[in-house]
C-alpha positions as CSV (number, residue, x, y, z in Angstrom):
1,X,54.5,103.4,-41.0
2,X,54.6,106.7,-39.5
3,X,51.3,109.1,-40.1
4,X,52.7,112.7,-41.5
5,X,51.1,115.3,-39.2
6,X,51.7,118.8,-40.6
7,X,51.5,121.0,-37.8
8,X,50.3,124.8,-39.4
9,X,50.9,128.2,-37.0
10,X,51.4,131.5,-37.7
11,X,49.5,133.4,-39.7
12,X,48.4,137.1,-40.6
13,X,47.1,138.0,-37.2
14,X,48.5,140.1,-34.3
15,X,48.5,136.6,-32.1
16,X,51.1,135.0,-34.5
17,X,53.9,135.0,-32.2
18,X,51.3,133.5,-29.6
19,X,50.8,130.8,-32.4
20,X,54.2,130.1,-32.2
21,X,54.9,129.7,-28.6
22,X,52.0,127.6,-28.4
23,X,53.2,125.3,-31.8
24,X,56.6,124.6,-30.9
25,X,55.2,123.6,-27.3
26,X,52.9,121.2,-29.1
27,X,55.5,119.8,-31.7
28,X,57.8,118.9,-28.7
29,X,55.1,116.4,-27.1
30,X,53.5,115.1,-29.9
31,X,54.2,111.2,-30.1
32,X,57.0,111.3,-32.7
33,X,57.1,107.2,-32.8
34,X,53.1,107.6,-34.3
35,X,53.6,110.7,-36.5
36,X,56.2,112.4,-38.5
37,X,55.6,115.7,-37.4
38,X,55.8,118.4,-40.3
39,X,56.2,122.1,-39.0
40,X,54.5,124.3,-41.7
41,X,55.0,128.0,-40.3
42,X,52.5,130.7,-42.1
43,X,54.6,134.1,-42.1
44,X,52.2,137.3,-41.8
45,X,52.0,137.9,-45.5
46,X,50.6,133.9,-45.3
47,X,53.0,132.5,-47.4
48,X,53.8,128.5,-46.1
49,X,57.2,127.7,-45.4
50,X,58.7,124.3,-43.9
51,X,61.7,123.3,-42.3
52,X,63.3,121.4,-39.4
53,X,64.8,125.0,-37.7
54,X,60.9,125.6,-37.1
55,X,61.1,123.7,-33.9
56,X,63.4,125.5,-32.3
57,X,61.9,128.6,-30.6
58,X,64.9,130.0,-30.8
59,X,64.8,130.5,-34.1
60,X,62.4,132.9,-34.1
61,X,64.4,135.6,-33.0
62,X,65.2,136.2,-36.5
63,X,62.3,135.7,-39.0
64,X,64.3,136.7,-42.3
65,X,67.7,134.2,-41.4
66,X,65.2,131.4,-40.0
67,X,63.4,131.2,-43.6
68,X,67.1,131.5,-45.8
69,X,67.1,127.5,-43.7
70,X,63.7,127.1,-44.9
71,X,61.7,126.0,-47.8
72,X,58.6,127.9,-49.5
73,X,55.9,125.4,-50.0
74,X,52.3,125.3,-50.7
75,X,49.4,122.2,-50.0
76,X,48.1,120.5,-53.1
77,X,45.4,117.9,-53.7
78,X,46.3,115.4,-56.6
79,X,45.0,111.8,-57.0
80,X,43.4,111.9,-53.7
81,X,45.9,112.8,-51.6
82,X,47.3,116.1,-50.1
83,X,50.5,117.3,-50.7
84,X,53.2,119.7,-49.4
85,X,55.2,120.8,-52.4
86,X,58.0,123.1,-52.9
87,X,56.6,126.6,-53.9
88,X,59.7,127.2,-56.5
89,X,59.8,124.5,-58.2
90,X,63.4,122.6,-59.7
91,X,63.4,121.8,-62.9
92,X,65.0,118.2,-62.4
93,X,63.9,116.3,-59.7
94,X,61.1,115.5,-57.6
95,X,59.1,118.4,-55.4
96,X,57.3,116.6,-53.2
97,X,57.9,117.6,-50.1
98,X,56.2,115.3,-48.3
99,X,52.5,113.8,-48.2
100,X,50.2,115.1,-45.8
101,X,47.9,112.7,-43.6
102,X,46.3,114.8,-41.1
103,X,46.4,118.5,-40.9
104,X,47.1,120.1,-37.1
105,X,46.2,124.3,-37.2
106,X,47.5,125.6,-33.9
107,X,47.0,129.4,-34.8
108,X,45.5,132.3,-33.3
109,X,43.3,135.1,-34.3
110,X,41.9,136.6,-37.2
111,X,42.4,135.1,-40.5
112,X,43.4,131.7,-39.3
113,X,41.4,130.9,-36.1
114,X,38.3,132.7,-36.9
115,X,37.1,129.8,-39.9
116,X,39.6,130.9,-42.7
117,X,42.2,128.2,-42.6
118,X,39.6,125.6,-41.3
119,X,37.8,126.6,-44.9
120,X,41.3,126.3,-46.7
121,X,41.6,122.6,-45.0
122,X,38.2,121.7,-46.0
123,X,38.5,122.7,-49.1
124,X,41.7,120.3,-49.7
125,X,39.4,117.2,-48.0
126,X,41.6,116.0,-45.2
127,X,41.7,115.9,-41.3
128,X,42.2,118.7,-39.7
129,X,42.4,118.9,-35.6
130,X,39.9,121.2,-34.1
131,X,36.7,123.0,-34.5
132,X,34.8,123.3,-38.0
133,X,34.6,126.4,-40.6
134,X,31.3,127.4,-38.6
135,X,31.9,127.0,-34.9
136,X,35.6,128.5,-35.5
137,X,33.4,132.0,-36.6
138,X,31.1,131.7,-34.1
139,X,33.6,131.4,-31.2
140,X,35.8,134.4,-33.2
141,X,33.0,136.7,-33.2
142,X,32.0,137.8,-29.9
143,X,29.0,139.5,-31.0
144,X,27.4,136.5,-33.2
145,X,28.4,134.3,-30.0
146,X,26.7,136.1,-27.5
147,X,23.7,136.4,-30.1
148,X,23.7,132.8,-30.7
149,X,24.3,132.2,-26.7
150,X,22.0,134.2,-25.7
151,X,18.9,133.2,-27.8
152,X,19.3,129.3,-26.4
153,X,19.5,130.8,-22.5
154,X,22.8,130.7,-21.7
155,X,24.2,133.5,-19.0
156,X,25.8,136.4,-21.1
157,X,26.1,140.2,-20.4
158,X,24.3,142.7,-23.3
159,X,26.7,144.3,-25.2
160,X,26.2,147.2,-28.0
161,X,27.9,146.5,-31.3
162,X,29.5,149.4,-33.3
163,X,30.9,149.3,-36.8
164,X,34.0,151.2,-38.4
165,X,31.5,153.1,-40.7
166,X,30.0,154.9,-37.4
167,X,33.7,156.0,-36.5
168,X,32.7,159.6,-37.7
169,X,30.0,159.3,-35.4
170,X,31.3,158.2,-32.4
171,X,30.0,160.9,-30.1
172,X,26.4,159.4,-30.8
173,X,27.9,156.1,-30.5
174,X,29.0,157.0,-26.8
175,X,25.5,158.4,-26.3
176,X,24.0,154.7,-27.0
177,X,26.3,153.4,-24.6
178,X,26.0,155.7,-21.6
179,X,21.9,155.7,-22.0
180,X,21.9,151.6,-21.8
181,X,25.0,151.1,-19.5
182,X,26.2,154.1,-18.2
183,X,29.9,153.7,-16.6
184,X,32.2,151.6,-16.0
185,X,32.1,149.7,-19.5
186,X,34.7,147.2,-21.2
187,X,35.2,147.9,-25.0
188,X,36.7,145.0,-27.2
189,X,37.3,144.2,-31.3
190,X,34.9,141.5,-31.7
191,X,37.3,139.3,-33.7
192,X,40.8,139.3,-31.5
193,X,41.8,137.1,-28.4
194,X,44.7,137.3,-26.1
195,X,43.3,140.9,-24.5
196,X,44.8,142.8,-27.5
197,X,42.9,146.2,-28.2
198,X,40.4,145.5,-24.9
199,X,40.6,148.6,-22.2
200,X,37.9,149.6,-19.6
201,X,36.6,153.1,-19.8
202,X,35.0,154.9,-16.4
203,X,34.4,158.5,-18.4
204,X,33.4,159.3,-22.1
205,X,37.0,160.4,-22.5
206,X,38.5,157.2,-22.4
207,X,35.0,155.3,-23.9
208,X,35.8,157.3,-26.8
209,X,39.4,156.8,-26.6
210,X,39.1,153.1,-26.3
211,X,36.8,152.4,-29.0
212,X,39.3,154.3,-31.2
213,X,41.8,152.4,-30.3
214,X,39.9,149.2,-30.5
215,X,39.1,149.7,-34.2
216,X,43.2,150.0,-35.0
217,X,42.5,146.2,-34.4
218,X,38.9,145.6,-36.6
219,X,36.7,147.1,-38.0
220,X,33.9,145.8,-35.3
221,X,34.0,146.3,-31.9
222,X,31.4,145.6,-28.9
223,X,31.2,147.4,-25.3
224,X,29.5,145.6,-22.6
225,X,29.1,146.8,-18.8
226,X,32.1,146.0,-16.8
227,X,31.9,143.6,-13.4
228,X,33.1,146.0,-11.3
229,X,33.5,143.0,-8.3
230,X,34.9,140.3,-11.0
231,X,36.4,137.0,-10.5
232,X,37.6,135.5,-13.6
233,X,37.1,131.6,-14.2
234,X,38.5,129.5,-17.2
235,X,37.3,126.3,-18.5
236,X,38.7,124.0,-20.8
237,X,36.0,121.3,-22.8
238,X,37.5,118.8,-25.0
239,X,35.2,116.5,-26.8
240,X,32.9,116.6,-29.9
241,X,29.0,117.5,-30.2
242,X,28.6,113.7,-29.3
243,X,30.6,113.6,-26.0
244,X,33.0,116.1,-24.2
245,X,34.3,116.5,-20.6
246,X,35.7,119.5,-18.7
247,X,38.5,119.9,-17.1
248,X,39.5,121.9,-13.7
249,X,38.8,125.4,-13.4
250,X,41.0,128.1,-13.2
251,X,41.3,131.5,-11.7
252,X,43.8,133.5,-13.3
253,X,45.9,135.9,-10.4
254,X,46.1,139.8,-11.7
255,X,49.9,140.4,-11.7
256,X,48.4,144.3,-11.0
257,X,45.7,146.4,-10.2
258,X,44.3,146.2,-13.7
259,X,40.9,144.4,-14.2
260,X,42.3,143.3,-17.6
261,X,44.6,140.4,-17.9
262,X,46.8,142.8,-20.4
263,X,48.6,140.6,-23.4
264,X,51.8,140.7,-21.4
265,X,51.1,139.3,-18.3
266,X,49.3,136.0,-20.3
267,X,52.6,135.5,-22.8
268,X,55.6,137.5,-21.8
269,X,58.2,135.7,-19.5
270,X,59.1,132.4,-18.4
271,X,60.9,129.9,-20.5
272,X,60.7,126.5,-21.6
273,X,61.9,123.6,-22.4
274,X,63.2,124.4,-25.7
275,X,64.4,127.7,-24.1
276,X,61.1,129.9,-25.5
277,X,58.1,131.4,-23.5
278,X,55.3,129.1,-21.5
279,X,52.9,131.1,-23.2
280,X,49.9,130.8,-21.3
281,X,51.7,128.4,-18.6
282,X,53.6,131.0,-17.4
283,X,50.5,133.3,-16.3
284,X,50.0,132.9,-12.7
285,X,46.6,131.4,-11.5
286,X,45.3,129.4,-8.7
287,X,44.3,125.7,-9.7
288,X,41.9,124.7,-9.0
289,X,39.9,128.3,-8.6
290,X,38.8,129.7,-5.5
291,X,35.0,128.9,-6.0
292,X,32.3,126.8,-4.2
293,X,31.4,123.5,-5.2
294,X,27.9,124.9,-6.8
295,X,29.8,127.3,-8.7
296,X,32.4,125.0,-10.0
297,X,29.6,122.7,-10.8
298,X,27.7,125.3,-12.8
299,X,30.7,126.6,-14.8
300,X,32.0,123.2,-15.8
301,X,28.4,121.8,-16.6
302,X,27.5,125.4,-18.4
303,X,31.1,124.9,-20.5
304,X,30.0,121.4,-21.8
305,X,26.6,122.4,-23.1
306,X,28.1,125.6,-24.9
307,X,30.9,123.6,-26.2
308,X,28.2,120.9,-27.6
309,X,25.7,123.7,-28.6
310,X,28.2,125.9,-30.6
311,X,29.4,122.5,-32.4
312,X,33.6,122.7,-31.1
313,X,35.4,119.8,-31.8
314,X,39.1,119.2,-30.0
315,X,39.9,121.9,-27.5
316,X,38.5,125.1,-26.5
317,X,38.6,127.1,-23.5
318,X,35.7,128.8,-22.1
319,X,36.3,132.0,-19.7
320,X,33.6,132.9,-17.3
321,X,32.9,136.1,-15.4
322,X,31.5,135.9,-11.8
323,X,29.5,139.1,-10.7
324,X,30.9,138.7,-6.8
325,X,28.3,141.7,-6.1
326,X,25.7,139.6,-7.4
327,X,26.7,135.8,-7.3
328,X,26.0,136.1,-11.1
329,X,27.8,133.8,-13.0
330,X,28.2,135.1,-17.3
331,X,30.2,133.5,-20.6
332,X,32.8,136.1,-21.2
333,X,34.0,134.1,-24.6
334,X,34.7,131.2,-26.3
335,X,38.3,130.4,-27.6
336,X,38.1,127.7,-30.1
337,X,42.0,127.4,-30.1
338,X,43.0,127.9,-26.7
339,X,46.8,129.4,-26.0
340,X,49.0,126.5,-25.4
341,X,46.0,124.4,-26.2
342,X,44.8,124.9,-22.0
343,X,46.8,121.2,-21.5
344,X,47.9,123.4,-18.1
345,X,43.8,122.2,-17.6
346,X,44.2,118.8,-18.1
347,X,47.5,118.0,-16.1
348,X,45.9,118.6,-12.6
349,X,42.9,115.7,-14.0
350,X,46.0,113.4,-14.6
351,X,46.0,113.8,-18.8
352,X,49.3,114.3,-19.9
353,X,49.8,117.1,-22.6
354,X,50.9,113.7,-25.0
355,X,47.7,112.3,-24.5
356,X,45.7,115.3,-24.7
357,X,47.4,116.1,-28.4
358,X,46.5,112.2,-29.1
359,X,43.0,112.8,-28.2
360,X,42.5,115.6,-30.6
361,X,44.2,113.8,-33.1
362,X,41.6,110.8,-32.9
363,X,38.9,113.4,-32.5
364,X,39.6,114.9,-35.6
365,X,40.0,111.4,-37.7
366,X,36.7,110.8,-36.0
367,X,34.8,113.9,-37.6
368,X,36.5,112.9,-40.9
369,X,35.3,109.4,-41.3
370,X,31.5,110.6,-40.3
371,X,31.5,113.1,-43.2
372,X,32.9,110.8,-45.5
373,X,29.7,108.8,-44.8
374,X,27.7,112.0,-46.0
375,X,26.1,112.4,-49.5
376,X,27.5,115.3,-51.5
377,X,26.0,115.0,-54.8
378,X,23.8,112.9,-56.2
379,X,24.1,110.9,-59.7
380,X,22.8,112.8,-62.1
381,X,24.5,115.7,-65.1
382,X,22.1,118.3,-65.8
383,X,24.8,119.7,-68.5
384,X,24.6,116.7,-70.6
385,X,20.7,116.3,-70.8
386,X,20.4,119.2,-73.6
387,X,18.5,121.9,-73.7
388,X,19.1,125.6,-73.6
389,X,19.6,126.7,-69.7
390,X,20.1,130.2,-70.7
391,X,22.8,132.5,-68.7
392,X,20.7,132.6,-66.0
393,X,19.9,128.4,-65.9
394,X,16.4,127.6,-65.1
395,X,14.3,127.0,-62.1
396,X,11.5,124.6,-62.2
């Protein structure tokens, strides 16, 4: 008997068509003799819908006619098992859509990567591929990353942190910034991926001008100095807090003069295929990177130990910075659900994109049966031993 996978993408973020592209990639190698792969597409108001025209990129082209083939459903829990169920419900009938065996979020961004839909999953008590409520935040927030990084000695530039409540005060805000960094500096929204709303700024013109326009995107953003001699370096770690492995490293090629790898040049173009982008496969990079043996060494050790102190699960990719002024070596960020899910890491160490999706399958079933081995709750009703409790209750 076939498992039933339900593959979940989308979402209420400014990566959902990212989540898409990288979805429908996954759906297409997934072992479909093992699982009976459900597409469950989250629209950007975050309502579920279900359908076989999800996996055809394709069909994207034209969100309102792809959902008239669709069907509205929503995930319930009933006699210990989850449930995919039509959202409009028939009077005569059954509405089961399916049962749901293991849950598979490939999504991007805030509101789904960032610990929300990992929470939602929890919540229903089943197997869900990937990292945890907690690491899922922690890799989203680059501030409370770099915080947490930092304090356990790991390499990561300083950073100020600015909140939309200071927006009225952002002259003083660019005061902070020039008196600790001075110029040039690289302004980001703490919660986004994919290099949307991130610009460098070499006057307080354009800091000004990019932190406004980074708060569009959230209502927290960081600036840290920029490397002005940078080499970027990407890392993929899959594994648990037990065991994980990296893969090759990457240096992604600048398809301009820009020292930002804009949102275009990482998703636009290419095909594939199912006749859609690469998404991240189509960016051009050299594998593996241009980078001693030492430094290849320290990136791909430091990558593991992050990974393993952050608690990931499944897949992530870490991007470095290297300082080529310095020799310095930084964590730029964490992303707990890599575009494409890096698999274009893993080929050149001979691991299929098939076998990596089967590996974070089994890792995923793995973190499941350990918490099923943890105590909850403990035998005892405090409500049925009497007594007045009070609104408040009562600490003893």
């Amino acid at each position: 008997m076939k498992i039933n996978l339900a593959v979940i993408f989308g979402g209420k973020s400014v990566e959902h068509e990212v989540s898409v592209i990288s979805a429908v990639q996954a759906m297409t190698n997934i072992n479909k003799e093992k699982y009976n792969i459900i597409p469950v597409y989250m629209t950007k108001q975050n309502e579920f819908w279900t359908g076989e025209k999800l996996f055809d990129i394709n069909s994207y082209k034209n969100i309102p006619e792809l959902l008239k083939e669709c069907t509205s459903c929503v995930f319930v829990r009933s006699e210990g098992k989850v449930q995919l169920i039509r959202q409009k419900m028939k009077k005569f009938g059954s509405n089961l859509i399916s049962e749901v065996d293991i849950a598979f979020p490939i999504v991007h961004g805030t509101n789904v990567e960032d610990g929300a839909l990992q929470g939602y999953l929890q919540t229903l008590d089943i197997p869900y591929v990937g990292c945890d409520v907690l690491s899922s935040a922690v890799g989203m927030d680059k501030f409370v990353m770099k915080i947490l990084l930092k304090d356990a000695g790991f390499p990561v530039l300083d950073c100020c942190r600015f909140s939309s409540f200071e927006i009225d005060k952002i002259e003083e805000c660019a005061d902070k910034v020039e008196n600790k960094f001075g110029y040039p500096v690289i302004v980001k929204p703490i919660n986004l991926g994919s290099s949307v709303g991130i610009s460098k700024a070499s006057d307080r013109d354009s800091l000004i001008k990019s932190m406004e326009n980074a708060f569009e995107f959230s209502d927290r953003i960081l600036v840290e100095p920029a490397v002005v001699q940078l080499k970027e370096i990407n890392c993929s770690v899959v594994g648990d807090s037990e065991s994980a492995e990296a893969s090759v490293c990457e240096e992604p090629v600048q398809a301009s003069d820009e020292d930002i790898l804009s949102f275009e040049q990482k998703y636009v173009g290419g095909g594939s295929k199912s006749g859609g982008s690469k998404g991240m496969a189509t960016l051009k990079r050299k594998i593996p990177a241009d980078i001693t043996p030492e430094q290849d060494e320290f990136i791909r050790k430091t990558a593991v130990e992050a990974f393993r102190y952050l608690g990931c699960n499944g897949v992530t990719r870490i991007d470095f910075m290297i300082d080529m002024a310095t020799s310095k070596i930084y964590i730029n960020e964490i992303n707990t659900i890599p575009g494409s899910l890096a698999f274009y890491l893993w080929e050149p160490k001979g691991v299929k994109y098939s076998e990596l999706l089967e590996r974070l399958i089994q890792l995923s079933l793995k973190r499941y049966r350990m918490g099923e081995k943890i105590n909850y709750s403990f035998d005892t009703n405090i409500l049925a031993m009497g007594g007045s409790f009070g609104a408040k209750g009562s600490k003893c």
